[in-house]
N, C-alpha and C positions, 0 to 999 in steps of 0.2 A: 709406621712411625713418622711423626710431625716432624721436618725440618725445615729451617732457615733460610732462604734464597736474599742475598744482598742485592740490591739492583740500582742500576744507577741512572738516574732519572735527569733532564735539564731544569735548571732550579727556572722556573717559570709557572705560572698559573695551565691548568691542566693536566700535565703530564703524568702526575701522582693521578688522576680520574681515569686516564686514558689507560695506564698501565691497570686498575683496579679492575675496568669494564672489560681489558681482555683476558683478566683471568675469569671476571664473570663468565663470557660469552664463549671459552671453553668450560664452563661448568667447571671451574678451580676454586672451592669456597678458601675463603679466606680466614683461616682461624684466627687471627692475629697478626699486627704490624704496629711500626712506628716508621718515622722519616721525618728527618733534617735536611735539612741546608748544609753544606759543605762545599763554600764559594761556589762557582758556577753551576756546581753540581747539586743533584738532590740526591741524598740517598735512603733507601724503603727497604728495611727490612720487612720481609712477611713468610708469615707462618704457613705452611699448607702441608696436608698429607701427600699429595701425588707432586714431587716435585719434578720428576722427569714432566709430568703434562703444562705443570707452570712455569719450566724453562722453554719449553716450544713455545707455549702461548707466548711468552713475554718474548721470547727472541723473536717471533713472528712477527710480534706488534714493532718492531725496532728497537728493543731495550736491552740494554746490558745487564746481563746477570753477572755481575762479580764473582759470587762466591757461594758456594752449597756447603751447611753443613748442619751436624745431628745438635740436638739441642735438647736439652733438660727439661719438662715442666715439673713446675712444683706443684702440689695438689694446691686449691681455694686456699689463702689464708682467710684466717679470721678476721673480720672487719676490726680491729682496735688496736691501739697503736701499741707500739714496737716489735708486731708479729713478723715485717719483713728484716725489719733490722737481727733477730732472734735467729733465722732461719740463714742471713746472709753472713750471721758471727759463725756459725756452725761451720758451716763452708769455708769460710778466714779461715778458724783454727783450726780446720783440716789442711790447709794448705793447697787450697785449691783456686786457682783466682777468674773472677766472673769478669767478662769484655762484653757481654750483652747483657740488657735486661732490658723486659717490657711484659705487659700483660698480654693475654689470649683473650677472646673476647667473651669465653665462658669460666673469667675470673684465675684464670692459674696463671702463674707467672713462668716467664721463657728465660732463661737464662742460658747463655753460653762460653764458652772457655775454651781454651787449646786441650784439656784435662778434661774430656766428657766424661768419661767411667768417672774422674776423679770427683768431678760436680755432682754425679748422679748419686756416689755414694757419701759424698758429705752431706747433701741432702736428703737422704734416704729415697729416694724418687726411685 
């Protein structure tokens, strides 16, 4: 199962490469991520299957990993518009609330919540 490693990076040119190249060079493919800025800080989510191997890696390399947790994917939506909005009312009116989104890099989108079962099953996922 795909999960979420938060990690907290120094907002400066590299370090987003450097943490990338040490989940490479453990052989961690990377299904999926985003990252921001968050004043001094950078922070990266990413996606991967083996996440015990990409908290080694990443702690190895000098990075903090904040935070592990299980996360949602939606299957591909359809390319046209209001299929995420459709999919993310479903979810609303189940009462389930999303604090992550981003896509995977073979088109399904990552969402996450305090409420996994709850996400997973307003989703249908």
């Amino acid at each position: 199962m795909s999960k979420d490693l938060m990690v907290i990076l120094v907002n400066r040119p590299g370090t987003l490469a450097d943490a990338a190249e040490a989940l490479g060079q453990a052989g961690i493919n990377i299904e999926g991520g985003c990252g921001f800025p968050s004043g001094a800080e950078g922070v990266f989510h990413v996606l991967v299957d083996d996440a015990a191997g990409a908290r080694r890696a990443l702690e190895q390399a000098g990075f903090e990993v904040r935070a592990e947790r299980d996360v949602v994917l939606l299957d591909r939506l359809p390319d046209q518009p209001g299929t995420l909005g459709a999919a993310l009312r479903r979810i609303a009116d189940a009462g389930a609330n999303v604090d992550l989104l981003y896509s995977a890099a073979d088109g399904r989108v990552v969402l996450g919540g305090e409420d996994v079962e709850g996400l997973r099953r307003a989703a249908g996922a």
